[in-house]
C-alpha positions as CSV (number, residue, x, y, z in Angstrom):
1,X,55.8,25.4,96.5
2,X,52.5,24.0,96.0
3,X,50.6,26.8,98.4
4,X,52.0,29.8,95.6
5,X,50.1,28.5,93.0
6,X,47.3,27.8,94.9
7,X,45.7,31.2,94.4
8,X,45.1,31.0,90.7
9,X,44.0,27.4,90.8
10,X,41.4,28.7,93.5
11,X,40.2,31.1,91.1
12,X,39.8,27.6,88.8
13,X,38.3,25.1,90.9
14,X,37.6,22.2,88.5
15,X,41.0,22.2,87.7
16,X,42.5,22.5,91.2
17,X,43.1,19.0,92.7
18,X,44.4,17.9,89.3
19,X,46.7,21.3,89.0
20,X,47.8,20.3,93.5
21,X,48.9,17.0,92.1
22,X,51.2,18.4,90.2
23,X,52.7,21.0,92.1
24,X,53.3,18.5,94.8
25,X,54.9,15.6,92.4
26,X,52.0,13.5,93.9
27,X,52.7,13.3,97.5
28,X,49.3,14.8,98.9
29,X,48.4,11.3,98.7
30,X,50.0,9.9,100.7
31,X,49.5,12.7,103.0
32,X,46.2,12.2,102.6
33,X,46.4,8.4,103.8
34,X,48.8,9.6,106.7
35,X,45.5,11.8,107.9
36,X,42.7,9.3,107.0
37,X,44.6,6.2,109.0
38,X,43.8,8.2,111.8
39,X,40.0,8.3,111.7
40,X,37.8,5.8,113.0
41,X,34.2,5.2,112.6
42,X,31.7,7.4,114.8
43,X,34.8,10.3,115.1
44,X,33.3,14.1,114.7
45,X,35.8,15.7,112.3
46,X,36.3,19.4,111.4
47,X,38.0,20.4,108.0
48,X,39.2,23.8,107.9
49,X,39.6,25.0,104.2
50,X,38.0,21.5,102.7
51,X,38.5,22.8,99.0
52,X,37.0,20.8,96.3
53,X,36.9,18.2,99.2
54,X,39.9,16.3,98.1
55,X,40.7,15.1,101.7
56,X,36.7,15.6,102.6
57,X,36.0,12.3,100.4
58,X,38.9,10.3,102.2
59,X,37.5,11.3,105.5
60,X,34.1,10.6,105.0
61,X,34.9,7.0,103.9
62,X,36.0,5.9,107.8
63,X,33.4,8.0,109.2
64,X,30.4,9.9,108.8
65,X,30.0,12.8,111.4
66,X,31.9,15.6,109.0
67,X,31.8,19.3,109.1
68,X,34.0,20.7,105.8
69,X,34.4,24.6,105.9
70,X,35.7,26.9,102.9
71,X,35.7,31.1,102.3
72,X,35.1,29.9,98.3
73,X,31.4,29.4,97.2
74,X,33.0,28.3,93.6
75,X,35.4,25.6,96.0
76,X,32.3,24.1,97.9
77,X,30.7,23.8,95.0
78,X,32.5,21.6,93.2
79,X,33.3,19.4,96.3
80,X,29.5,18.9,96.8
81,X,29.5,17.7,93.1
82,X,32.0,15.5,93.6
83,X,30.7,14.0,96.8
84,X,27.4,13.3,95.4
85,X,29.2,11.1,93.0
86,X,31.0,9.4,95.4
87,X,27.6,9.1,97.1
88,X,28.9,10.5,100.1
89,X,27.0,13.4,100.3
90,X,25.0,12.8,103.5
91,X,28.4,12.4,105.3
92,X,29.3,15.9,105.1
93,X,27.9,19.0,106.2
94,X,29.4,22.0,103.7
95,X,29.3,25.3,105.1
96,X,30.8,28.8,103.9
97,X,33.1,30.7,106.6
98,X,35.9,32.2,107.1
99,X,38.4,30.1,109.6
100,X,38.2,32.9,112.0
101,X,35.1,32.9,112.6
102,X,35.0,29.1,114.1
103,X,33.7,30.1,117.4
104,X,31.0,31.6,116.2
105,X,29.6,28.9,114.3
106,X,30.4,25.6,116.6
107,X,30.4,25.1,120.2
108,X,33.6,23.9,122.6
109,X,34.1,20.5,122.5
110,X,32.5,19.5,119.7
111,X,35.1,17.8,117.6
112,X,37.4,14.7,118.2
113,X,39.5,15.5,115.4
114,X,40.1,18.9,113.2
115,X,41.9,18.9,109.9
116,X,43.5,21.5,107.8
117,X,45.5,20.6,104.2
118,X,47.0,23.6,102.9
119,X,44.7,26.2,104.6
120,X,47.3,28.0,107.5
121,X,49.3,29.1,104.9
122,X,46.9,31.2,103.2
123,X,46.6,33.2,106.9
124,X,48.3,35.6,108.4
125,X,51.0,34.5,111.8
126,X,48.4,36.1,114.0
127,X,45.6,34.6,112.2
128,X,47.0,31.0,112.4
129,X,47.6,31.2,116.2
130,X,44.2,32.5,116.9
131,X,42.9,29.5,114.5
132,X,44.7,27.0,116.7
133,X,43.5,28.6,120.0
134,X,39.9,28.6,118.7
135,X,40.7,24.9,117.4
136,X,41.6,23.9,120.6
137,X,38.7,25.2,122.2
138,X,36.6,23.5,119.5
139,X,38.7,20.2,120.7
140,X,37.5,17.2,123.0
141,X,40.4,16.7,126.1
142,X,42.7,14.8,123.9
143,X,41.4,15.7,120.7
144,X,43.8,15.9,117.6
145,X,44.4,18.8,115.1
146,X,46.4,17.5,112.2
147,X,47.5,20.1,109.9
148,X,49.2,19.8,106.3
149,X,50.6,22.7,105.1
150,X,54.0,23.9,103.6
151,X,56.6,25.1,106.3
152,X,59.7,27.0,105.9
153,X,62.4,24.8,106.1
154,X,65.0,24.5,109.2
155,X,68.3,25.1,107.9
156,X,69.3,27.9,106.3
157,X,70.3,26.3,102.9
158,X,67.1,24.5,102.7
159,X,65.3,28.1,103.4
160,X,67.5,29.8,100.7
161,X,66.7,27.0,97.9
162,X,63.2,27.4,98.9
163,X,63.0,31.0,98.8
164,X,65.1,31.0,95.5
165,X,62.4,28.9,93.6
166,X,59.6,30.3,95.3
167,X,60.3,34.4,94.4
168,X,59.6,33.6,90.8
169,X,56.6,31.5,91.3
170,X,55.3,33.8,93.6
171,X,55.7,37.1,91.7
172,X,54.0,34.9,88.3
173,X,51.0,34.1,90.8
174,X,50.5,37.9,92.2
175,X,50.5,38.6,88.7
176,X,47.8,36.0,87.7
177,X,45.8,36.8,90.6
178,X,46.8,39.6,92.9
179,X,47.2,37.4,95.7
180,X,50.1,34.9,97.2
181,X,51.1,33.1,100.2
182,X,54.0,32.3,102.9
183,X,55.5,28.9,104.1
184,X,53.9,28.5,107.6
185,X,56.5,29.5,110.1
186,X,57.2,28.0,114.0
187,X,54.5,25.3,113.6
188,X,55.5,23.4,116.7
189,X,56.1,26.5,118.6
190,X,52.9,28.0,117.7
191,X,50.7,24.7,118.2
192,X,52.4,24.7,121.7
193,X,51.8,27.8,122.8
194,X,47.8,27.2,121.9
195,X,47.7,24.2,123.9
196,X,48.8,21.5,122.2
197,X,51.7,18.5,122.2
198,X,53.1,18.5,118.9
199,X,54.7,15.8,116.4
200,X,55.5,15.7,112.7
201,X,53.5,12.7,111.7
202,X,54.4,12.7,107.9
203,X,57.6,15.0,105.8
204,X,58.2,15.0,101.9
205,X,59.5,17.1,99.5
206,X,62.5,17.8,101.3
207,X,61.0,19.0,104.2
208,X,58.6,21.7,102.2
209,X,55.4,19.9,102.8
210,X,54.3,18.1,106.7
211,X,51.7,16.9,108.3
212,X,51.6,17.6,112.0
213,X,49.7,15.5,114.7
214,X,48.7,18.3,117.8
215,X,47.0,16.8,120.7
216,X,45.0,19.2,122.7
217,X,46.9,18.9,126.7
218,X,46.8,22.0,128.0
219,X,44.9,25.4,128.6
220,X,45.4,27.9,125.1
221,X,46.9,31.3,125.8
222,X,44.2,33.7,126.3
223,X,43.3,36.1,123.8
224,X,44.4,40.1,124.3
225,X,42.2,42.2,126.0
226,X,41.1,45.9,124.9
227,X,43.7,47.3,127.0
228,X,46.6,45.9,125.1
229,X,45.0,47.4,121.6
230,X,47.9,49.3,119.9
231,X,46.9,53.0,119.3
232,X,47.1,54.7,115.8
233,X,48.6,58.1,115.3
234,X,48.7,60.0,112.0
235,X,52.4,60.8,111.2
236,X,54.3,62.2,108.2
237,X,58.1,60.3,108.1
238,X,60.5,59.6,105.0
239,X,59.2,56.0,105.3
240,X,55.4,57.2,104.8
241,X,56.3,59.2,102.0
242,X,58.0,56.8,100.2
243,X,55.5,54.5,100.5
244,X,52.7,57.0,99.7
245,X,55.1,57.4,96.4
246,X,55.0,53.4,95.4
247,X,51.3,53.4,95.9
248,X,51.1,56.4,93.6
249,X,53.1,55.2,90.8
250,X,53.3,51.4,91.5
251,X,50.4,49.8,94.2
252,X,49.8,47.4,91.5
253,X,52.9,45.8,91.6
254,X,54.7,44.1,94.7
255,X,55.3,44.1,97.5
256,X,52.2,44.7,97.8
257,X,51.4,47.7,100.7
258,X,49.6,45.6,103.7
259,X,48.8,46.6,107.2
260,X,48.5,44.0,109.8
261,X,45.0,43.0,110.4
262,X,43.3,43.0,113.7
263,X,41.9,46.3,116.4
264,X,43.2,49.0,116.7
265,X,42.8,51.7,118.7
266,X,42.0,55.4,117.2
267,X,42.0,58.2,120.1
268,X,41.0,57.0,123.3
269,X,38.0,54.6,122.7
270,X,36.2,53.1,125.4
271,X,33.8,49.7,125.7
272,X,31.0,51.8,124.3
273,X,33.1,53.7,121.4
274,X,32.5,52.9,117.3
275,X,34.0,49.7,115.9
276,X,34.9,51.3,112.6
277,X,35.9,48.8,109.4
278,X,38.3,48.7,106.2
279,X,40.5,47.0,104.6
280,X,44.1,46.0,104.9
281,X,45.5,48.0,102.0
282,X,48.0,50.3,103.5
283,X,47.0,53.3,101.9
284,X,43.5,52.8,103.1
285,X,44.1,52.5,106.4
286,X,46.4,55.2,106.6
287,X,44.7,57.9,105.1
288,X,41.4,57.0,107.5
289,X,44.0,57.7,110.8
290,X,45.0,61.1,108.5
291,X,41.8,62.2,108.5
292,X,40.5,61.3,111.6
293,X,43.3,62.0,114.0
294,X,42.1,64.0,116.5
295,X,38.9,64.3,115.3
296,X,37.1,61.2,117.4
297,X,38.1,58.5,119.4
298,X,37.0,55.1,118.1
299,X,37.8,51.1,117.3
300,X,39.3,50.5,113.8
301,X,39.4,46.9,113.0
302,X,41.2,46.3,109.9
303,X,39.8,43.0,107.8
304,X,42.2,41.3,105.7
305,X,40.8,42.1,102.1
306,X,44.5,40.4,100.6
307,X,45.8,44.5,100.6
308,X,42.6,45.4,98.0
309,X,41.1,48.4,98.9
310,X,37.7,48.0,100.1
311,X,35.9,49.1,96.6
312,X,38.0,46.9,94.4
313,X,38.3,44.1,97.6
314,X,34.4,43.4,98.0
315,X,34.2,43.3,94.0
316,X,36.9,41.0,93.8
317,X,35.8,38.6,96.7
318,X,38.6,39.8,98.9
319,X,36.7,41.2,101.4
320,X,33.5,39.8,102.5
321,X,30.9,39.0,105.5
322,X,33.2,35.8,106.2
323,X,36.8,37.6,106.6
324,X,34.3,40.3,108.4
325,X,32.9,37.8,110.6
326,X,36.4,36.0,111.0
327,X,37.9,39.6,111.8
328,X,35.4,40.4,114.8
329,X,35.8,36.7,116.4
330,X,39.7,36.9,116.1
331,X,39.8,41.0,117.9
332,X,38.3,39.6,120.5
333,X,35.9,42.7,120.5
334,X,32.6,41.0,120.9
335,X,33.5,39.9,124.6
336,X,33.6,43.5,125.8
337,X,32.3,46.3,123.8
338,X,29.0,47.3,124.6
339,X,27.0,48.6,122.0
340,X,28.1,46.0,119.8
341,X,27.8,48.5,116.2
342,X,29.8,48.2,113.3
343,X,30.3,50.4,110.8
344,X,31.5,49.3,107.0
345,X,32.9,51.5,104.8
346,X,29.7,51.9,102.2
347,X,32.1,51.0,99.1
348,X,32.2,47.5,100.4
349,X,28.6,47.0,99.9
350,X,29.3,45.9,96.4
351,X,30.6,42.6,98.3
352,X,29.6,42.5,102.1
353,X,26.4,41.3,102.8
354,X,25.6,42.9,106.5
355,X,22.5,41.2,106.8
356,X,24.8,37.9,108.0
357,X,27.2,39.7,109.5
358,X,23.9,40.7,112.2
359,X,22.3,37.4,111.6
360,X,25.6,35.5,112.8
361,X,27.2,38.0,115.4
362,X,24.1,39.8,116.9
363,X,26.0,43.0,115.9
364,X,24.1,45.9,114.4
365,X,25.7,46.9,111.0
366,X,25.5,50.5,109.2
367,X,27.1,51.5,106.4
368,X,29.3,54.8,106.6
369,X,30.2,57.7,104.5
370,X,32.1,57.3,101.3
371,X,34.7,59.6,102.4
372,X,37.0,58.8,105.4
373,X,37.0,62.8,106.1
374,X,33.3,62.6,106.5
375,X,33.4,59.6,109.1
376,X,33.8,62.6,112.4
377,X,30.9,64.5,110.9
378,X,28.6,61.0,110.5
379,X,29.4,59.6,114.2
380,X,28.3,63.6,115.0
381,X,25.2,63.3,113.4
382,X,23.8,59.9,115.3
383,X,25.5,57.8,112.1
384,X,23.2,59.3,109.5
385,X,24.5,60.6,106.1
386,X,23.5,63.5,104.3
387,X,23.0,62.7,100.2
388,X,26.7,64.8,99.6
389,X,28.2,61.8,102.1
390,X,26.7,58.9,100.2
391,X,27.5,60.3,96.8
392,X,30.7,59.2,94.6
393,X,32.7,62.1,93.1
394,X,35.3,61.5,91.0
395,X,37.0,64.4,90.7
396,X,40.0,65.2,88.5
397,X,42.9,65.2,91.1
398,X,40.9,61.4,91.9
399,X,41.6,60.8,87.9
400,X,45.5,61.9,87.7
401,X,45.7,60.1,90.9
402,X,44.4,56.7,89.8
403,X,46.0,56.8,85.9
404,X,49.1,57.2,87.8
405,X,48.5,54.2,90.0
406,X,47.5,52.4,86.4
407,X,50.3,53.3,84.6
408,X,53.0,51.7,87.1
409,X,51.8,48.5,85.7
410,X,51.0,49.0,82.0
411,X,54.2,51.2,81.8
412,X,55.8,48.5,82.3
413,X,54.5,45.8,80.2
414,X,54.4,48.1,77.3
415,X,57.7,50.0,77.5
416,X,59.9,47.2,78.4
417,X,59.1,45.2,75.4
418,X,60.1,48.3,73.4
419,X,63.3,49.1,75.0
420,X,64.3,45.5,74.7
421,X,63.3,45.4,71.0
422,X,62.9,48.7,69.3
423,X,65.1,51.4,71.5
424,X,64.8,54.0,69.2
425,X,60.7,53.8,69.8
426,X,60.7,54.5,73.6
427,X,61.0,58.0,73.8
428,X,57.7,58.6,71.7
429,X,56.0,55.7,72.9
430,X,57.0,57.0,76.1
431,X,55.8,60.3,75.5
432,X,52.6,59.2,73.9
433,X,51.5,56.6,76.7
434,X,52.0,59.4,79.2
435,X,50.0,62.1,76.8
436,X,47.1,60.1,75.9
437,X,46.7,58.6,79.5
438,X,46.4,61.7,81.2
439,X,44.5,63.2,78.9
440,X,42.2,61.1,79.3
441,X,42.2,61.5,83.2
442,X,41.7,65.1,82.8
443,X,38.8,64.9,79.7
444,X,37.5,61.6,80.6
445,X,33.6,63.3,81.9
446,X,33.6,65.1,78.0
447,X,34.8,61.8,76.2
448,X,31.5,60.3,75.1
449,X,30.8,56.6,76.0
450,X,30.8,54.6,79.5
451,X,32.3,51.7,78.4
452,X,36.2,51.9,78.0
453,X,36.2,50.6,74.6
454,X,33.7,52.6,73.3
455,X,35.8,55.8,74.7
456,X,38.5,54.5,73.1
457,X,36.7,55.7,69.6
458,X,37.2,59.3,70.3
459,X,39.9,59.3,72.3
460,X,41.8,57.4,69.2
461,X,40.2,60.5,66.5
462,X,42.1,63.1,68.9
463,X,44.9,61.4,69.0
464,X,45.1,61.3,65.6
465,X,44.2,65.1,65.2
466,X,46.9,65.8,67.9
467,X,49.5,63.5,65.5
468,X,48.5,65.3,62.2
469,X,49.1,69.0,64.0
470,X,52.4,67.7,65.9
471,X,53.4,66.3,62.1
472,X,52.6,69.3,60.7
473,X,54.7,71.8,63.0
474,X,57.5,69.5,62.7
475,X,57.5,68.8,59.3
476,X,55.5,65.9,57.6
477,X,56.9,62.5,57.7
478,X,56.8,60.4,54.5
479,X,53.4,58.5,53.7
480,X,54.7,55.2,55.3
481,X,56.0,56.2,58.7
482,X,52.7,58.7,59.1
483,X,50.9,55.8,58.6
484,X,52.8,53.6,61.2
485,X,52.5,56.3,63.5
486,X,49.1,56.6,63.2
487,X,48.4,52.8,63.6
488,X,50.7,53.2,67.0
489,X,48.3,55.9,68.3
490,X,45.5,54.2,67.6
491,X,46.6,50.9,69.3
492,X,47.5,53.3,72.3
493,X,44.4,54.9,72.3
494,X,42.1,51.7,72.7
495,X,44.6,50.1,75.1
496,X,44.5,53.3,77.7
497,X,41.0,53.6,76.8
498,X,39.7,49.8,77.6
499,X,42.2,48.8,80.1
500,X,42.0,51.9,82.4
501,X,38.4,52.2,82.8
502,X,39.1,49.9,86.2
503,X,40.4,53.5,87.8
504,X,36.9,54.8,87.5
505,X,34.2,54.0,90.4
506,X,32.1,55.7,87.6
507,X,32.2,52.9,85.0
508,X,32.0,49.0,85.2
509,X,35.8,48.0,85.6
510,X,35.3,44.8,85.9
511,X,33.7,44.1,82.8
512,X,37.1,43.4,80.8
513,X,37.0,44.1,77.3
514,X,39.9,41.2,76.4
515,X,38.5,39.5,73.6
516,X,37.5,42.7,72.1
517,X,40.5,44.1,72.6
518,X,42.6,41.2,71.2
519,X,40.2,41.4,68.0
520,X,41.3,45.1,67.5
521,X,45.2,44.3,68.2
522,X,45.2,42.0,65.1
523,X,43.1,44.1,63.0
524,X,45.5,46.5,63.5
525,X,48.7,44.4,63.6
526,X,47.6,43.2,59.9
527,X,46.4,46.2,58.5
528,X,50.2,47.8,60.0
529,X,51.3,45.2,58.0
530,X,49.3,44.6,55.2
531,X,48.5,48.5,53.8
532,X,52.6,49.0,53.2
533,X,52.9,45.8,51.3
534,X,49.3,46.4,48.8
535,X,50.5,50.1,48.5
536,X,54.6,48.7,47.8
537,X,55.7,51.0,50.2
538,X,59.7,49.9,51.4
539,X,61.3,50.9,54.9
């Protein structure tokens, strides 16, 4: 269970090895030790996923040849801190990549021993077959990959207890963090299909959590060529459209909509065709084959940005040069395509910093259109954009669209509460979320303010206007519940207001307006309670 929560305590670093500790009851220890008995002085070790360099500082005590890799700039920072204090700095070389991209930054036969704790599981099945291939490679004859990671158990009622504590710990973690991970499945099968002779050196926690000892033997199974590259096809089924239907109402919530990473083949591409890029958020990459079926033939390599799209992904750190990088090596496609151009989608550029994508591949790198419909019309035109291709509309079907997307979640957290508590409020609080949040979709150009919470001024006047004429057709409520009502609307107003700026690509979503936000929730929870009591109004 220890990988689940790994996600948020990545997004915490100082706190990580403390927060590990814990979720494995204190056995990476000794799985530690297991791993460090086996290093000798003069060794050449890999770490793949190093961390805060937990395991780093164990290894670089026997020996001081050490190359420690990590995708987290906030990780490798902290384990450089803590190796300079355990003066073991010059021991370790640090470096930022993405595990897939190993081959591109070390030569074959470099290492006599590679280690990975807790790493595989955060990768995809292909992913961590192509990382033991590459690792391999990387391998002296005879070198040793050890890898600690949690595995799905054997037997069926270890998987079921596992999967039983797990679904709540994972769905608590996608909620912190919009990210999770998978029990590593056929280690021993996988490790010998890349090559290796396999043995479980260390097992705890019932069989959850192994270290495995893989000595390189044999020759890795190649990597696919082009001509195996499935091909895309743009088709309309009951199982497309109820997926287009989740992501409409609910692609905030899980399962989250993924497509499988790697090439793919759109048309009939050939060595010198684009190499087109996105994300692996199934909607993404679906609607790109929609609108360029039968329009061009080209390579679509889809980068695993955790299912973000590629806006949201490269702002969040999902989707970056690394996992581009890692993406590229692990296709295979630098081995044969010709012209060696890739084109990113130019909403990553918020995240993806081409200039090493070209400095590590070779590769030339242009940013495309912000349109997938555009993309046949910029390959046309020699991959230059005209101003209405590089421009960000935000049209009002774009608005509906994304509150909808919005409201799956907040729905949720605000009108189950209610139903659970105060039934008789969820029809007009039902009523009024859906009012006031797309109204705001449709009006949100006129409403003046960029920021959210600023918005959420006017937006909060209109809504009490719209209250005041709806009381007044209906028939005036007391002073008291007007009053209540109006406090309601207002609390609505600045929730939709501040919390679904994040739908716009016109206004700063990620600059959360929480402590503001929980200032005006208690103004307005004590004034809701306060006003009735000063005034001595009952009910």
């Amino acid at each position: 269970m220890a990988t689940v929560f790994m996600r948020w305590l990545e997004r915490h670093p100082a706190a990580y090895e403390r927060g590990i500790r814990l979720l494995t009851l204190g056995r990476l220890e000794d799985l530690y030790s297991s791993i460090a008995e086996q290093i000798h002085p003069g060794m050449r070790i890999l770490e793949i996923g190093c961390g805060t360099g937990a395991l780093t500082r164990r290894l670089a005590e026997r020996t001081d040849r050490i190359d420690a890799i990590d995708i987290s700039a906030d990780m490798l920072e902290v384990a450089q801190e803590k190796l300079q204090q355990d003066d073991l700095i010059d021991r370790v070389q640090l470096q930022r990549m993405d595990a897939l991209a190993l081959a591109t930054y070390f030569q074959t036969g470099q290492f006599d021993v590679i280690v990975s704790s807790l790493a595989f599981s955060e990768l995809s099945a292909p992913a961590q077959e192509h990382v033991m291939r590459i690792s391999h490679h990387l391998l002296k004859a005879g070198g040793v990959l050890f890898i600690l990671d949690e595995v799905q158990p054997s037997s069926p009622f270890s998987r079921f207890i596992s999967a039983l504590i797990r679904t709540p710990l994972r769905l608590i973690t996608w909620l912190l963090t919009r990210t999770t991970t998978q029990p590593i499945k056929d280690v021993a099968d996988k490790l010998s299909r890349s090559g290796f002779r396999v043995r479980p050196l260390r097992i705890t926690l019932g069989g959850l959590l192994c270290v495995y000892e893989a000595i390189a033997v044999a020759a890795s199974s190649p990597e696919h060529a082009h001509e195996q590259i499935v091909r895309l096809s743009h088709r309309t089924s009951s199982t497309t459209i109820l997926r287009d239907a989740w992501a409409l109402f609910f692609r905030v919530l899980p399962p989250y909509p993924k497509f499988e990473p790697g090439l793919y083949a759109l048309g009939k591409p050939n060595t010198e065709s684009p190499v087109l890029v996105t994300g692996n958020y199934d909607l993404t990459v679906r609607r790109v084959i929609k609108q360029t079926a039968g329009n061009l033939d080209a390579w679509l390599l889809v980068v695993n940005s955790s299912g973000v799209n590629v806006w949201c992904g490269a702002g969040g750190g999902f989707l970056t040069a690394e996992r581009v990088i890692g993406a590229l090596e692990m296709s295979g496609v630098r081995q044969w395509h010709a012209t060696q151009h890739l084109i990113l989608p130019q909403l990553c550029a918020n995240g993806v910093d081409g200039q090493e994508i070209r400095q590590q591949t070779g590769w030339r790198v242009s940013w495309g259109p912000v349109l997938a419909s555009d993309i046949p019309a910029y390959l046309k035109n020699g991959c230059m954009k005209t101003d209405a291709m590089r421009t960000v509309a935000f049209p009002a079907l774009d608005r509906l669209e994304m509150v909808s997307a919005t409201l799956g979640l907040y729905g949720l957290m605000i009108l189950i509460p209610v139903l659970l508590f105060w039934r008789y409020l969820f029809w007009p609080v039902f009523s009024a979320l859906l009012g006031l949040s797309y109204f705001y979709a449709i009006t949100l150009p006129l409403i003046p303010g960029r920021d959210g919470l600023r918005k959420s001024i006017p937006l909060a006047v209109i809504a009490l206007v719209g209250l005041f004429v709806y009381s007044m057709l209906t028939g005036l409520p007391e002073a008291p519940q007007f009053f209540r009502r109006g406090i309601g609307v207002v609390a609505l107003s600045v929730f939709v207001a501040a919390e679904m700026q994040g739908m716009s690509p016109l206004m700063r979503g990620e600059q959360a307006n929480w402590g503001w936000e929980a200032l005006i929730a208690l103004v307005l929870g004590g004034t809701y309670w306060l006003v009735p009591a000063l005034l001595g109004w009952s009910g």
